[in-house]
Structures are given as structure tokens and as C-alpha cells.
N, C-alpha and C positions, 0 to 999 in steps of 0.2 A: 504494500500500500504506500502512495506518495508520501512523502513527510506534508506537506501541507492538506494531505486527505486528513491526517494522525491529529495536526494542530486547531487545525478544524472542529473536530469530531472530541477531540479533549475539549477543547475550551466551551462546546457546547454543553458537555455533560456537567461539568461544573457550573456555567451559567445558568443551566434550566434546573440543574439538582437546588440550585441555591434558591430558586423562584418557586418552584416544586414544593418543599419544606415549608418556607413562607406560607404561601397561600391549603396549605391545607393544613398548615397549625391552625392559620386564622379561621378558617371555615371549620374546624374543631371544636377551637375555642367559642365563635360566636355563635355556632349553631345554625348560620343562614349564609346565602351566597353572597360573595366578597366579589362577585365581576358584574358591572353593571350592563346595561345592554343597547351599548353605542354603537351606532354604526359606523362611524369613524376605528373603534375599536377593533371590531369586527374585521372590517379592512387592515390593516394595520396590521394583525393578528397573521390573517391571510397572506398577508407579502410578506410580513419576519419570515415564516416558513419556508414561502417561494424562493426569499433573498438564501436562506441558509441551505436550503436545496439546490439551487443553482450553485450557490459557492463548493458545497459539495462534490457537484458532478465536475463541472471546471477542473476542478483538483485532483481530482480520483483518475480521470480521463485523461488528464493533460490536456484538454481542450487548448487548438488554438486560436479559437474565436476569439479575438478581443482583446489579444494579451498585446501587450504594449509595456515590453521591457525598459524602465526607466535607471535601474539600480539594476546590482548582480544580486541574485538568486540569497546568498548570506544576508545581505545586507536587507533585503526585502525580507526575509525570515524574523530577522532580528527587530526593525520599526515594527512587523507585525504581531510580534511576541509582545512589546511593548504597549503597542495600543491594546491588544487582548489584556493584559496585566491592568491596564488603565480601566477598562471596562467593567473586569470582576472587582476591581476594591468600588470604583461609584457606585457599582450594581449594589456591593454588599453594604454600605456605605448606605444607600437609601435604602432598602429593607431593612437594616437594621432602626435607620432616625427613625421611621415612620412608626414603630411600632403596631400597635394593634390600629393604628389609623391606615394601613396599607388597606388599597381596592386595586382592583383590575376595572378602569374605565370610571364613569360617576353613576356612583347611584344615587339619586332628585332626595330620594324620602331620607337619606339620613344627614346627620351634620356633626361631623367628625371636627375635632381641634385642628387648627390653621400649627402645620407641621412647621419651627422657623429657627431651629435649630442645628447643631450638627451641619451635614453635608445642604441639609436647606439653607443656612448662611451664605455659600457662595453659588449653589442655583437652585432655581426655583425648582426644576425638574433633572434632577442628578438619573433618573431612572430612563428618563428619555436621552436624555445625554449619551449614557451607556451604550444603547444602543447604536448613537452615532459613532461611536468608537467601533464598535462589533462590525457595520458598515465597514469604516473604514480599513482598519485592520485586513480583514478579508481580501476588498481590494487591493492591499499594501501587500500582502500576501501574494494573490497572482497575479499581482500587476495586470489587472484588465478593466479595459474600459467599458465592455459593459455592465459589469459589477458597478464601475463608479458610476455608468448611466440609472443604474438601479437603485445606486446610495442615494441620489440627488429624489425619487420617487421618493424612499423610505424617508426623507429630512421631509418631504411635502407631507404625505399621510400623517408621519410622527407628529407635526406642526398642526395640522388638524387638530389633532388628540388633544395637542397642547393649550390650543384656543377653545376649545369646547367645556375642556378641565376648566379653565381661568374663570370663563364666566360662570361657572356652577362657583368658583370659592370667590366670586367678587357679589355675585349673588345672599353667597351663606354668611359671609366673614366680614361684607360691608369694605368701612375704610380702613380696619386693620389690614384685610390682603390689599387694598389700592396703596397702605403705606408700605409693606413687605416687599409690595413688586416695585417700587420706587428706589429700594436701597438693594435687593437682588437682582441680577440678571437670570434675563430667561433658562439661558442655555452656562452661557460660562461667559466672563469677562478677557475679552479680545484686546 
């Protein structure tokens, strides 16, 4: 099997074992479903999979659709190990701040504490963030441009999510979230 089918397929099972745990302690714990039912969500859900199955086959295949060598093969390994590394501490980072306020997507009926500590100090959405890592990586990985074609979708869908989140906690939270989003950035500070 390729090494990049290997780093792939590791870094998956540790991302989704870590989101896996989460969400069904929580659903344990509260007794009721912890995913609300966005269609933004939904979507979004549907392409992480398509993005990480297509990174998959690319790799496994050696596909050369799309590859557009910029760096050697090491050095591409290596940024991509790093952005993967970046992605599991924000990932683990926000499941942990959130605590028992973690959801998949918004659910109207309930109203959870305005999360604004920890990794929420420096974004508002370290969990989406992550995944922009996961993106990238991948592509830093096989160097292919359709993957980055794909990344640039997934930052659109993820933004979605993001804008649909915001006005449910500007809604719940009033002008404490309009003050938290005023001293936070969305994503990360550039």
C-alpha cells in the first residue's frame, strides 16, 4: 500500500475515533440526538466523505489526474504530516473546550452556553478550521489540483455551516456573541 494511502487512512482513524467517542458519550450522556438537521450539514457531511474518498483512491492508485508536483515527494510528506498534526490537536482542542455543549449542526429548541474559552479564544470555529487543515494536508500530500479544486468547495459548504451556526448563537446569545465575534476571528487571524 502507498505511504500516502497509510497517512491517509491513519490520520483518518484517529480523527473520526476522536469525533466517534465525543459524540456518542454525548448522546449517552444526554439521552437524545446531539446532530441537528441542516441541510447545509447534510451537504457538508456528504462531501467530507466524497473529499476523503477521493483522497483515498488518488493515493492508493497513484492516480495521475491532477497531480501537479510542486515540492519532492519528502518534502510534500513532511508539510502534510504537519498540517494532519495541526488538524488533530484543533480537532481535539475543540471537542474537548466544548464540552457537553458539543452538537453536530444546530439544533432551534435548545440553548446551550456561548463556548468562549480555550481554543474559542483564538476562533470562533477551531472544529471547522480543522477540517480546513484535513483539506489541505491531503492536497499537500498528493500535490493535486483537483483535490485543491475540491478544498476550495469544502471552505464554501464549511462557510455555509458557519453562517447558519452564527445566526442561531446571534439569535440565542444576543450581544454577548455580537461582542465575542468582534474580539474573535472566524477562522484564524491572518
Amino acid at each position: 500500500m502507498p505511504k500516502s494511502t497509510l497517512l491517509i487512512i491513519g490520520h483518518q482513524v484517529v480523527f473520526q475515533v476522536m469525533f466517534l467517542i465525543k459524540n456518542i458519550y454525548l448522546q449517552h450522556k444526554t439521552g437524545k440526538s446531539i446532530r441537528g438537521k441542516n441541510t447545509e450539514a447534510n451537504y457538508s457531511i456528504l462531501f467530507i466523505i466524497a473529499f476523503i474518498a477521493c483522497s483515498v483512491f488518488l493515493s492508493f492508485y497513484q492516480s495521475p489526474i491532477g497531480i501537479t508536483r510542486l515540492v519532492d515527494t519528502h518534502t510534500a510528506e513532511l508539510l502534510a504530516l504537519l498540517l494532519m498534526l495541526i488538524n488533530l490537536l484543533i480537532g481535539a482542542a475543540a471537542l474537548l473546550t466544548m464540552k457537553d455543549s458539543w452538537r453536530i449542526g444546530v439544533l432551534e429548541d435548545e440553548k446551550l452556553p456561548l463556548i468562549v474559552n480555550g481554543i474559542y479564544r483564538m476562533t470562533r470555529n477551531p472544529y471547522f478550521l480543522s477540517y480546513l487543515f484535513m483539506f489541505s494536508a491531503y492536497t499537500v500530500l498528493l500535490q493535486n489540483v483537483l483535490l485543491l479544486g475540491l478544498s476550495v468547495i469544502g471552505f464554501m459548504l464549511i462557510n455555509s455551516m458557519v453562517n447558519n451556526e452564527e445566526k442561531y448563537l446571534q439569535r440565542v446569545h444576543g450581544e454577548a456573541y455580537l461582542q465575542y465575534k468582534k474580539r474573535v476571528p472566524r477562522y484564524i487571524i491572518l
